[in-house]
VEXDREN-2710 file (C-alpha; in Angstrom, 1 decimal):
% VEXDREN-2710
k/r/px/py/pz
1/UNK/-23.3/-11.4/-25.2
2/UNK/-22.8/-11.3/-21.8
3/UNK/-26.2/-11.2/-20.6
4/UNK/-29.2/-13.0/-22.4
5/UNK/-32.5/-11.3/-22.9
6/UNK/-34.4/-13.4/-19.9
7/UNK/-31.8/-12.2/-17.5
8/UNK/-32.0/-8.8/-18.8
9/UNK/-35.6/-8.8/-18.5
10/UNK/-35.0/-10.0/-15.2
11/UNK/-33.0/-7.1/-13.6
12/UNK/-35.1/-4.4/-15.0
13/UNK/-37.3/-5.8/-13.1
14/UNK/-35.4/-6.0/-10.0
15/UNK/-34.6/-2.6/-10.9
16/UNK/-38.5/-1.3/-10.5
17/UNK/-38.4/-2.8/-6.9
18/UNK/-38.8/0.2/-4.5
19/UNK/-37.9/0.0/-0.5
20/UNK/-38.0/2.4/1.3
21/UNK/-35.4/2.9/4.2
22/UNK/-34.0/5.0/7.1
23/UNK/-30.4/4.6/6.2
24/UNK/-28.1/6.9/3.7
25/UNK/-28.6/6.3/0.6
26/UNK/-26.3/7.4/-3.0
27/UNK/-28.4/8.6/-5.9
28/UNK/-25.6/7.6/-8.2
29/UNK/-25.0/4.5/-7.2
30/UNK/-28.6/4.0/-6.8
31/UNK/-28.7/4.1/-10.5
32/UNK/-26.1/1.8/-11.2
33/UNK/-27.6/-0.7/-9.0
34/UNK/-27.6/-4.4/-10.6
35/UNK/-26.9/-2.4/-14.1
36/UNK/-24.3/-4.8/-15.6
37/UNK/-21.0/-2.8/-16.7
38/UNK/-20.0/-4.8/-19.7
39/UNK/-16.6/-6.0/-19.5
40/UNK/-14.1/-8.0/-22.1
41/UNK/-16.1/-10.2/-24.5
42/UNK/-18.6/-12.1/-22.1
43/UNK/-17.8/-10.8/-18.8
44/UNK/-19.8/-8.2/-16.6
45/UNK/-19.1/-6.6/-13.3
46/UNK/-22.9/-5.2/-11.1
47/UNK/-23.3/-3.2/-7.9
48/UNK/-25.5/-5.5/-5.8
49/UNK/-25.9/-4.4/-2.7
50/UNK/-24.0/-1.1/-0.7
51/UNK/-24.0/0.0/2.7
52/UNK/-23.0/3.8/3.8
53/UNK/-21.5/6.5/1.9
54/UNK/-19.0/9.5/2.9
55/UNK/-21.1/10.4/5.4
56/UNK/-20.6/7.2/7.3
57/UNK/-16.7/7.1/7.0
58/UNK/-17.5/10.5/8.8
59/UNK/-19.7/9.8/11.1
60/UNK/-17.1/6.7/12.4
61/UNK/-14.2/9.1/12.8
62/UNK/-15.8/11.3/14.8
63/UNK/-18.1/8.7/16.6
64/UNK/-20.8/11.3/16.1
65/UNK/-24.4/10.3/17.3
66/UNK/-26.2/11.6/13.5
67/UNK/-25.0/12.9/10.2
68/UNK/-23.8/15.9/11.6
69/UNK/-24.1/19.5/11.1
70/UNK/-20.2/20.4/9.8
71/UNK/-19.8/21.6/6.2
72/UNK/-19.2/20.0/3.6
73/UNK/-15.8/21.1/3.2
74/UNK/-15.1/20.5/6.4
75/UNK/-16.2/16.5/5.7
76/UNK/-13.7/16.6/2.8
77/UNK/-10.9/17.4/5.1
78/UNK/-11.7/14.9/7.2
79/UNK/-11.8/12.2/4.7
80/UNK/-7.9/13.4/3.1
81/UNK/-7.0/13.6/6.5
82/UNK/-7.9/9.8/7.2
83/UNK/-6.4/9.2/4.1
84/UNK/-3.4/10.7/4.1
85/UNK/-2.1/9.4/7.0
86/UNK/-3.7/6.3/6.5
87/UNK/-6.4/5.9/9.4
88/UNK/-8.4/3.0/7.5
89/UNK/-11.0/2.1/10.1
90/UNK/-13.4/4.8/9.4
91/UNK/-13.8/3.6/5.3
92/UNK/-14.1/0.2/6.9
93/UNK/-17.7/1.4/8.2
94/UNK/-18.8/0.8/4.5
95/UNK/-19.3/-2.0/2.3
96/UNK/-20.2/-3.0/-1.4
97/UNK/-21.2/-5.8/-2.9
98/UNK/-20.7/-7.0/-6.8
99/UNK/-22.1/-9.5/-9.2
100/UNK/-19.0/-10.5/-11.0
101/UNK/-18.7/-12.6/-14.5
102/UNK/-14.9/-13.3/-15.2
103/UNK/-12.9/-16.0/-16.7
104/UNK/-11.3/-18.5/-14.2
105/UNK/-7.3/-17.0/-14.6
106/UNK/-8.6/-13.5/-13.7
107/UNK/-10.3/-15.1/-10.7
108/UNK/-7.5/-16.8/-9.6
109/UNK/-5.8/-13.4/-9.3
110/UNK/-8.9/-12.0/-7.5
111/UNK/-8.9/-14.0/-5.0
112/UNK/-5.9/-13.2/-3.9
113/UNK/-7.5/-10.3/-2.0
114/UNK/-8.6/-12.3/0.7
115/UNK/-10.6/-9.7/2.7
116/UNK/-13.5/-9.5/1.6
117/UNK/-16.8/-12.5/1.3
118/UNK/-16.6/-14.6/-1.7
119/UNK/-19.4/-17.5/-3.1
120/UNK/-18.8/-18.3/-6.9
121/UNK/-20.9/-20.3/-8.8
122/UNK/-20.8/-23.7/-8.6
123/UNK/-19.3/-26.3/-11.3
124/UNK/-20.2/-29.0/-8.8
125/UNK/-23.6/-28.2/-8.9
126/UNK/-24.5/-26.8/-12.0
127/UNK/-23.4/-26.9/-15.6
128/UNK/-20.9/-24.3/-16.9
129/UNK/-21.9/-22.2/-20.0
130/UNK/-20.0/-22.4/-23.1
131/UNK/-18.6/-19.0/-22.5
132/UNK/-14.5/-18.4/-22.8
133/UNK/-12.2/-15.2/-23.1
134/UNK/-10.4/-14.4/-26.2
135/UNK/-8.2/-11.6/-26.1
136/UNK/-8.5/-9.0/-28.9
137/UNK/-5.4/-8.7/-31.7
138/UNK/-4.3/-5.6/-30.0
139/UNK/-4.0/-7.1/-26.6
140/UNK/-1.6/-10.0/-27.8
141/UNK/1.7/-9.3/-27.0
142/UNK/4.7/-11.3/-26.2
143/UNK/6.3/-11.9/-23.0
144/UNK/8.1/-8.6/-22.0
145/UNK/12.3/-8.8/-21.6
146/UNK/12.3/-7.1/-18.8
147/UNK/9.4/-8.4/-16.8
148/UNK/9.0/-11.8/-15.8
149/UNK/5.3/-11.1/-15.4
150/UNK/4.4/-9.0/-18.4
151/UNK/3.7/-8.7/-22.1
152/UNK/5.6/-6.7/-24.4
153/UNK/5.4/-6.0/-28.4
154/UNK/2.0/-6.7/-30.0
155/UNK/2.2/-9.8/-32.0
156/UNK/2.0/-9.4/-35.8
157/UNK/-1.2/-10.0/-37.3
158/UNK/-0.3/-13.5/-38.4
159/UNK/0.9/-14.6/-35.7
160/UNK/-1.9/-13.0/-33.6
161/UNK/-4.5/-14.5/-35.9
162/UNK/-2.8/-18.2/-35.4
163/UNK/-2.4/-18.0/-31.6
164/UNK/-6.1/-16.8/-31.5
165/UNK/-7.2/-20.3/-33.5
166/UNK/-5.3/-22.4/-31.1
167/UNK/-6.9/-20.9/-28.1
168/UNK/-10.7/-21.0/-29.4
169/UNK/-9.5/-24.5/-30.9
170/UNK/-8.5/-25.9/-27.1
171/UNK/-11.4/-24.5/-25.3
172/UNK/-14.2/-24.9/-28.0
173/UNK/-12.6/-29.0/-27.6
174/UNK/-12.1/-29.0/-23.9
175/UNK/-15.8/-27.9/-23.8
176/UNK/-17.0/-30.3/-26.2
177/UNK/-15.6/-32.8/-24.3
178/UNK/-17.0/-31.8/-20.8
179/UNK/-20.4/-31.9/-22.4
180/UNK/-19.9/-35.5/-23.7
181/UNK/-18.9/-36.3/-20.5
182/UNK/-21.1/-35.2/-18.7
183/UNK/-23.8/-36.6/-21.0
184/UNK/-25.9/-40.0/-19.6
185/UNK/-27.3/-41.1/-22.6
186/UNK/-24.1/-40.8/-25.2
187/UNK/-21.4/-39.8/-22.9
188/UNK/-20.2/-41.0/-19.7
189/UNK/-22.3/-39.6/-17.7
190/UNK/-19.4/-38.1/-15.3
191/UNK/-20.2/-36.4/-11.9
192/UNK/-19.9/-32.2/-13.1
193/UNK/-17.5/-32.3/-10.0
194/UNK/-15.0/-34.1/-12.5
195/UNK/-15.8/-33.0/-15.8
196/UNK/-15.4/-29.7/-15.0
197/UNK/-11.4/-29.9/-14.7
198/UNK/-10.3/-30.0/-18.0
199/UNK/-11.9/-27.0/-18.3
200/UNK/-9.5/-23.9/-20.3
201/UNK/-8.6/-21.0/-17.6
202/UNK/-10.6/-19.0/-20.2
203/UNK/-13.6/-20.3/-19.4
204/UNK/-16.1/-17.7/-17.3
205/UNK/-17.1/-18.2/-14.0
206/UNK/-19.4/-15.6/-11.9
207/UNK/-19.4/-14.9/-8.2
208/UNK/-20.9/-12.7/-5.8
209/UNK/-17.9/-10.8/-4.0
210/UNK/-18.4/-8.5/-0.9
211/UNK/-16.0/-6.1/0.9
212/UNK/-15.6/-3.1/2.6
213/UNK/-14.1/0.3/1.2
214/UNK/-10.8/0.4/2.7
215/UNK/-10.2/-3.1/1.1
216/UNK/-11.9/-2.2/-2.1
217/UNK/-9.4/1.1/-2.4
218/UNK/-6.2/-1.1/-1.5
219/UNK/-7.3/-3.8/-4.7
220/UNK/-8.1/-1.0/-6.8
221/UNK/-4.9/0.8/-6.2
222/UNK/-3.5/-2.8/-7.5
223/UNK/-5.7/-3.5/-10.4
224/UNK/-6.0/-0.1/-11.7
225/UNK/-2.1/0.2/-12.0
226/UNK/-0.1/-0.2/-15.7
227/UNK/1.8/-3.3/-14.7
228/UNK/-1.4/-5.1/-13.7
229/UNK/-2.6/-7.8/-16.5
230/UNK/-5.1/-6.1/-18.5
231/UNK/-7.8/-8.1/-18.2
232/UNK/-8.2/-7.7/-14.4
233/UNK/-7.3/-4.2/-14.9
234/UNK/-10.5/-3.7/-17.0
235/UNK/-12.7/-4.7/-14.0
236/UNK/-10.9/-2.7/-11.9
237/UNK/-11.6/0.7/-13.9
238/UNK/-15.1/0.2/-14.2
239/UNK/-15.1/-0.2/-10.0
240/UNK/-13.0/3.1/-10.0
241/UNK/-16.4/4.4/-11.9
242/UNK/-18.6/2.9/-9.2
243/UNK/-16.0/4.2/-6.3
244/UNK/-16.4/7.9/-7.7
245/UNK/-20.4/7.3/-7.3
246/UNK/-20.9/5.6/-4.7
247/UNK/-18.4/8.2/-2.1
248/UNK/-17.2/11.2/-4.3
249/UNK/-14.8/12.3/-1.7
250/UNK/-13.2/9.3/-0.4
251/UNK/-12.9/8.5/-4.2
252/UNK/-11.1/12.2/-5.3
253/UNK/-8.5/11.5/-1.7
254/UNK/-8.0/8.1/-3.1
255/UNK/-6.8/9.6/-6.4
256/UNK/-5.0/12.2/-4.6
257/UNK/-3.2/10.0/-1.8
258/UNK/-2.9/6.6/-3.2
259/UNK/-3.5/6.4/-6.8
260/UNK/-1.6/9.3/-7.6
261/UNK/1.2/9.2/-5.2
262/UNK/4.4/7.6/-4.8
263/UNK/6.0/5.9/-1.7
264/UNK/9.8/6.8/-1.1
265/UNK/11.9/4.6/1.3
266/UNK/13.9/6.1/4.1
267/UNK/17.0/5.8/2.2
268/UNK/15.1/7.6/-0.9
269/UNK/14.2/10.9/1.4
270/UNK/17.8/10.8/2.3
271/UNK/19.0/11.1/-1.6
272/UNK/16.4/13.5/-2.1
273/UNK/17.4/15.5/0.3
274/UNK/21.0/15.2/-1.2
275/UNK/19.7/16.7/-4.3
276/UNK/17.6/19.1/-2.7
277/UNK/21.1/20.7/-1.1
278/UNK/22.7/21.0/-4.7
279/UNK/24.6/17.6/-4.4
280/UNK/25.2/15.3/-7.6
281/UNK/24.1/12.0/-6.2
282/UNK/24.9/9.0/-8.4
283/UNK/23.5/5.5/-8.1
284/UNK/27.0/4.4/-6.8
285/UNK/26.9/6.1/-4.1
286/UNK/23.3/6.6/-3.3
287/UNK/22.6/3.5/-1.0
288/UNK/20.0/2.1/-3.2
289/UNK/20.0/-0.9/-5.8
290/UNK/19.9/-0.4/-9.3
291/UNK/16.3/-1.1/-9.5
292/UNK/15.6/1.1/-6.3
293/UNK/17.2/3.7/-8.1
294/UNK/15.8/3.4/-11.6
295/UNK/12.4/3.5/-9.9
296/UNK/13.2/6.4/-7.9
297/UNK/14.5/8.5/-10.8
298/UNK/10.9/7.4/-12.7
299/UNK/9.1/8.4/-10.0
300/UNK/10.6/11.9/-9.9
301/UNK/10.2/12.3/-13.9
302/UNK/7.0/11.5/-13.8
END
């Protein structure tokens, strides 16, 4: 389980905490607040904290003194506007922060998007819980042929089944042995700062992680991708969910502009154009790349 019983107990009862406050608030996201959204086998993403809403990405644009008194509609425009033509200031005016569980590889992809406030839990001063990510049958595939980075066909059962004993074997061992060392009495008593590093990647950390909306959109429009790893790509979905709550209409221009869009190069327009004007364009003689052009040619077939 992700969450014991205590620390469930313990955010319904943050959740009964009423403040009252001047600034915008979010209904929907007001009732996901500190909710965990379960995610994999241990892990858990929460909306902590929030600050502004659609209004405020608004309210930034037009350096307006209040909410405003312009339509909704005319709010909405504003926001695809922004978005279309990439003003990313005005979504920078808002911020969320999560409670995140996660095991240590998909953190180490994480942190990659460095713009945003980060403090994880620490191994140095506390003790890890025996807690590690083991993928499910249908997620174990073997490494694609044509990407370096990906997986490809499903392992068999079998083979699944046996991969899936070696890795709970390593890190139900690795942990067994980071308790005995850390252990005064019949151990080694080793400072947590050491024992912690032979440690599997599978092993969950937490963290509390804190950025601002345009950042937020650019790692979803990462994460939420089919080439990213599945298990970050899990998180990612269930932040889409809290994006959608928390500012409806930045959310439905992010899915217009960015999630469902397509980037063409200068040399792409210029082929397209070609085609456009009834010409038979090849790849030979196109001025792209092979790859340029295979991904051009998806693009256009959807």
């Amino acid at each position: 389980m992700p969450l014991t019983e205590e620390q469930r107990a313990e955010i319904a009862a943050h959740g009964q905490e009423v403040s009252s406050t001047l600034r915008p608030s979010v209904p929907a996201l007001e009732a996901m607040l500190y909710k965990p959204l379960e995610v994999l086998d241990h892990g858990f993403l929460r909306v902590i904290d929030y600050m502004g809403d659609d209004g405020a990405i608004v309210q930034a644009a037009r350096v307006s003194y209040g909410r405003g008194t312009r339509k909704v509609t005319e709010d909405a425009a504003l926001i695809r506007y922004l978005m279309r033509h990439r003003h990313s200031s005005p979504f920078e005016m808002c911020e969320i922060k999560f409670h995140v569980k996660l095991p240590i590889f998909v953190a180490r992809q994480w942190i990659r998007h460095r713009m945003a406030s980060v403090n994880e839990y620490s191994a140095r001063y506390s003790i890890l819980d025996n807690e590690f990510y083991l993928p499910a049958p249908e997620n174990m595939a073997a490494q694609s042929a044509v990407n370096r980075q990906g997986r490809g066909e499903t392992l068999g059962p079998q083979a699944a089944a046996e991969v899936l004993d070696i890795l709970r074997g390593d890190a139900l061992r690795a942990f067994g042995d980071y308790e005995r060392m850390l252990d005064e009495k019949e151990g080694y008593g080793l400072a947590r700062e050491l024992a912690r590093i032979n440690l599997t990647l599978n092993t969950y950390t937490q963290w509390y992680w804190k950025t601002d909306l345009h950042n937020l959109m650019h790692f979803l429009a990462l994460r939420i991708d089919p080439h990213a790893q599945y298990e970050i790509r899990v998180y990612a979905e269930e932040m889409l969910k809290v994006l959608h709550a928390w500012v409806p209409q930045a959310a439905a221009a992010f899915e217009e502009y960015r999630r469902g869009a397509v980037t063409f190069s200068t040399t792409m327009m210029s082929v397209l154009r070609r085609m456009l004007a009834g010409e038979a364009v090849e790849q030979a003689g196109s001025g792209l790349s092979r790859r340029e052009w295979d991904e051009m040619q998806a693009s256009l077939k959807g």
